[in-house]
ZAMARGU-4260 file (C-alpha; in steps of 0.2 Angstrom, whole numbers, plus 5000, padded with zeros to 4 digits):
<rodrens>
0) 5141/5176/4197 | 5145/5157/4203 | 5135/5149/4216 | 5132/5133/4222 | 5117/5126/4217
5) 5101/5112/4224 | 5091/5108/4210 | 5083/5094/4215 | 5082/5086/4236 | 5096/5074/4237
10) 5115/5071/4246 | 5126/5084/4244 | 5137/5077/4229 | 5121/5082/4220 | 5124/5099/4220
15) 5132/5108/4207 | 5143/5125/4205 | 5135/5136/4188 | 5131/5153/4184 | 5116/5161/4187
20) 5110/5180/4188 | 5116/5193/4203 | 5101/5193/4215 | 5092/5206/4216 | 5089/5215/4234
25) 5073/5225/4241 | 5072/5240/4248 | 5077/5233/4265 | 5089/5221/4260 | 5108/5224/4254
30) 5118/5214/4242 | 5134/5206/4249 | 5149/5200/4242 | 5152/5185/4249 | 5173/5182/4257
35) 5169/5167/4268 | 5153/5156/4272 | 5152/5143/4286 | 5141/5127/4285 | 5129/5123/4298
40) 5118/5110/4304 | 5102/5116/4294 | 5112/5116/4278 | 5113/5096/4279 | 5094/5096/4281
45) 5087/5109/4267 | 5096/5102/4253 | 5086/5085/4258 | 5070/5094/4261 | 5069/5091/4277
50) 5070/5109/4284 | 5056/5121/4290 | 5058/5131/4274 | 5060/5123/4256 | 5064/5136/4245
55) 5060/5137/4226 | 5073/5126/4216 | 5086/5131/4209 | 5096/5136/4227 | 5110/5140/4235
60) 5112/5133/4253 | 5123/5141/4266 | 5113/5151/4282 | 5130/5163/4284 | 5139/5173/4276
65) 5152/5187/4279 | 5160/5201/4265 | 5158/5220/4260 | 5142/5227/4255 | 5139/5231/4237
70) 5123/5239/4237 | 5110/5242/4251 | 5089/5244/4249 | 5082/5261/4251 | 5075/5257/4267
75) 5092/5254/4273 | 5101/5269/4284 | 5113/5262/4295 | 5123/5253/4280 | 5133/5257/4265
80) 5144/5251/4254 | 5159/5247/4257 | 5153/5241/4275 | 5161/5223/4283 | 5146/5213/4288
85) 5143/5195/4293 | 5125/5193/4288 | 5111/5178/4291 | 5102/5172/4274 | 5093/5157/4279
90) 5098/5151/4263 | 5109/5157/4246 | 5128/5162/4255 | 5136/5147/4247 | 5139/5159/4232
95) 5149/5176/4227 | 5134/5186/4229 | 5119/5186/4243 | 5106/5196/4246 | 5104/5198/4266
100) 5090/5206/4275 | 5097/5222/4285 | 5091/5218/4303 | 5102/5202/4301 | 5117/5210/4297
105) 5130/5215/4308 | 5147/5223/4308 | 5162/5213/4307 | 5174/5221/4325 | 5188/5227/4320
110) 5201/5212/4319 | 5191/5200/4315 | 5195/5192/4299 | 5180/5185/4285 | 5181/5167/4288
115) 5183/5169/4309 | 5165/5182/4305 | 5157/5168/4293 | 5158/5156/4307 | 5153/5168/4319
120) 5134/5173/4323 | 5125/5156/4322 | 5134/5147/4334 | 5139/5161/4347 | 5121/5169/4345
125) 5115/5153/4348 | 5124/5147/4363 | 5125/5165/4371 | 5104/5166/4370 | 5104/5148/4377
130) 5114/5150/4391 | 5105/5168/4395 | 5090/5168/4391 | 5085/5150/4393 | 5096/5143/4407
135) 5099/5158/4416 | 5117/5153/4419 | 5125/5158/4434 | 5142/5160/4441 | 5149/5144/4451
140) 5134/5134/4443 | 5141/5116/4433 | 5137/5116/4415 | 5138/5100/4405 | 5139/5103/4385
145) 5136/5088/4374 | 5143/5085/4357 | 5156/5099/4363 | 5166/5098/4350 | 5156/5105/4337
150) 5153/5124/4333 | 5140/5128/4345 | 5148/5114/4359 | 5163/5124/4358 | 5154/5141/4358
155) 5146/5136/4374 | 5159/5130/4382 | 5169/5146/4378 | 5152/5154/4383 | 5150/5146/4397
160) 5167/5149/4408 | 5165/5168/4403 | 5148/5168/4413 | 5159/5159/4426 | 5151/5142/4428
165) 5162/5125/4430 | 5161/5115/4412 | 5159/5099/4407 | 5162/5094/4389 | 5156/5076/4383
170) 5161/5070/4366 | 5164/5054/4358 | 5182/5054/4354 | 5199/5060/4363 | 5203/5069/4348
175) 5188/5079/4350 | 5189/5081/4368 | 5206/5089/4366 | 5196/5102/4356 | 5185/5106/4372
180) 5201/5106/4383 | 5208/5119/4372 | 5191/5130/4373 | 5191/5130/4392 | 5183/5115/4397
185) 5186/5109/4416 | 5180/5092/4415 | 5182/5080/4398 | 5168/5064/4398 | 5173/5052/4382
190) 5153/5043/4382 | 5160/5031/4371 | 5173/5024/4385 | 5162/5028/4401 | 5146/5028/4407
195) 5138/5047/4406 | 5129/5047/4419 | 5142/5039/4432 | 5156/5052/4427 | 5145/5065/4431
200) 5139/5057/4447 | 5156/5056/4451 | 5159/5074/4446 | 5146/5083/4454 | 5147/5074/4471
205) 5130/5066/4466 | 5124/5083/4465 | 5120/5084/4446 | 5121/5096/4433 | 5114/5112/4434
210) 5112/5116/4416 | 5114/5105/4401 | 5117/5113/4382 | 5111/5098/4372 | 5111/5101/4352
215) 5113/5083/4348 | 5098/5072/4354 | 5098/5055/4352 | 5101/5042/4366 | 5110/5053/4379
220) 5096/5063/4381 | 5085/5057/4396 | 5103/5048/4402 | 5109/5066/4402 | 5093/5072/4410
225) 5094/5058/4423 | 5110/5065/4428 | 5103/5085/4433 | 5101/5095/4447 | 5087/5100/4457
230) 5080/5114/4447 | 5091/5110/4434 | 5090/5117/4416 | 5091/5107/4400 | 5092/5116/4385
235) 5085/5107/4369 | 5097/5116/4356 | 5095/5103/4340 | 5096/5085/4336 | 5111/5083/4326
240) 5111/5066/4331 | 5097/5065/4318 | 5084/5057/4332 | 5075/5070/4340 | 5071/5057/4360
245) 5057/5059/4370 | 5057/5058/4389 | 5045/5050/4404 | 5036/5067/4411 | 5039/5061/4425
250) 5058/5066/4427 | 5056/5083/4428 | 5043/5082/4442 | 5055/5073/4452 | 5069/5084/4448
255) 5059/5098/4450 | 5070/5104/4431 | 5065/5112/4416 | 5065/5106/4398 | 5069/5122/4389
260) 5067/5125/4372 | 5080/5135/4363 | 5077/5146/4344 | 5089/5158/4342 | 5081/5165/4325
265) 5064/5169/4332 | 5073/5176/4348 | 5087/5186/4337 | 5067/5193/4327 | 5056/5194/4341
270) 5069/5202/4355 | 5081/5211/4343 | 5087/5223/4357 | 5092/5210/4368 | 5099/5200/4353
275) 5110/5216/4351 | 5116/5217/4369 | 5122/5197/4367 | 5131/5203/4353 | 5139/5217/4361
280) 5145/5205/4377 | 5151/5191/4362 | 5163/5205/4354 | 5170/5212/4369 | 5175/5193/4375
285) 5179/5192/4357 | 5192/5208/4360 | 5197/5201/4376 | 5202/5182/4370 | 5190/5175/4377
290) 5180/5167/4362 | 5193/5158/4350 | 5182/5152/4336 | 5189/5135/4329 | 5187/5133/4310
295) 5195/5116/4306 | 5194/5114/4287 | 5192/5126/4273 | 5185/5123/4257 | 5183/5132/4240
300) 5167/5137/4234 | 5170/5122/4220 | 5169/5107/4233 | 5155/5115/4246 | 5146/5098/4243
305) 5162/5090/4251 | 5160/5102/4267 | 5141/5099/4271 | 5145/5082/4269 | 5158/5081/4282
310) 5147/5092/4295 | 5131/5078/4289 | 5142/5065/4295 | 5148/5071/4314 | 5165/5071/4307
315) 5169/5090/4310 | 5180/5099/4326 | 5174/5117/4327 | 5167/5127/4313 | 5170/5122/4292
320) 5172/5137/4281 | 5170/5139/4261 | 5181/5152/4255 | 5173/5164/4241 | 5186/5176/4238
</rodrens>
């Protein structure tokens, strides 16, 4: 089979498309025949080592995948061949073939085509846990999304009026902002063109925010945590910004807010059943248009490097798709 492959850290023009062996899967994992793949965020960070886990060279990147079942482990019961899945890997979905591990595979809805499912689990599960779980989102409560253009800004946004709050999308272009507007958004903050934390003082009536989704980092971080309610939430989702920013303890006191961490992975592991009841809200929103995932550039398997680029470099609206088959 083809797959794309790190053999040594680097940038991703370093990566190379070759043949390698069909992996083999264990007893509770089934092999997938990959359709679509999405990139995300940690794919920009393992091909440079700098992610949690550095797996043995040669790899394949890609955290995602979705396609038809080939063979499942015999351990695994509630799977068969044939099945539509969109599956979690970690690693190894930038290639025809993946082994994924059967608790993170679930069924594509009806509908639902491979690329929309590639793009799928990551960033909803991810916003829908934060928004739940973490920030205890409520209905009528204000919600500021940064870097609300990218694919789990726009999930959240998308999220985040289904739960019934007000949302504020912050981006640092029009163009992207347009994006947000299109999602749902109620309020659009260029940060580039005005100051963060005025607009929303503006916004808010001086109130603040009561819940901020943050999966950038970097330099609006305390602004944005300067600018929250009393007993506010911020959610530290990533640092795609690449700078991971401190804060003063002494904001939260004053605020009387939380600094909230959010892993969607060890949640999905630790609480699956709750895992699954996000899942089950996510589709019926899904059936109901409320969730409109946005994939803005498709890519063959042959210029993946090209894609994890694009997302490394902030340049992406909405979700980037390779194509497999």
């Amino acid at each position: 089979m083809k797959a794309v492959l790190c053999k040594n850290f680097g940038p991703p023009e370093n990566l190379v498309l070759d043949e390698v062996p069909s992996p083999s899967i264990k007893p509770n994992e089934v092999l997938l025949d990959v359709h679509a793949a999405s990139v995300n965020f940690p794919d920009t960070l393992i091909i440079e080592g700098k992610y949690q886990f550095k797996p043995p060279f040669p790899f394949s990147p890609g955290g995602e995948a979705a396609g038809v079942v080939a063979a499942v482990g015999e351990k695994v019961s509630h799977l068969k061949p044939g099945d539509r899945i969109m599956g979690l890997t970690g690693w190894g979905s930038f290639a025809e073939q993946v082994a994924v591990p059967a608790y993170n595979a679930l069924p594509i809805p009806d509908g639902m085509d491979f690329e929309t499912a590639s793009a799928f689990s990551m960033t909803y599960g991810t916003s829908m846990h934060a928004l739940k779980q973490r920030g205890n989102l409520q209905p009528g409560e204000t919600l500021l999304v940064l870097g609300a253009s990218g694919g789990v800004g726009l999930a959240a946004v998308e999220i985040g009026k289904a739960m019934g709050a007000r949302v504020i999308a912050a981006a640092s272009t029009d163009e992207k902002l347009e994006t947000a507007g299109q999602a749902g958004a109620d309020e659009l903050i260029n940060y580039t063109e005005a100051s963060l934390k005025e607009r929303l003082k503006e916004l808010t009536g001086g109130q603040g925010v009561d819940v901020i989704y943050d999966p950038v980092g970097g330099g609006l971080f305390e602004e944005a945590f300067r600018s929250i309610a009393w007993n506010g939430r911020m959610l530290v989702v990533g640092f795609a910004a690449g700078e991971i920013p401190s804060l003063p303890a002494n904001l939260p006191l004053l605020k009387g807010a939380a600094l909230v961490g959010v892993f969607w992975g060890a949640f999905a592991q630790r609480q699956p059943h709750d895992n699954a009841a996000n899942f089950k809200q996510l589709f019926a929103w899904y059936a109901e248009g409320k969730l409109k995932p946005v994939i803005s550039h498709r890519y063959p398997l042959e210029r993946t490097g090209e894609a994890i680029a694009a997302l490394g470099q902030r340049k992406a609206i909405g979700k980037l798709v390779v194509t497999v088959r």
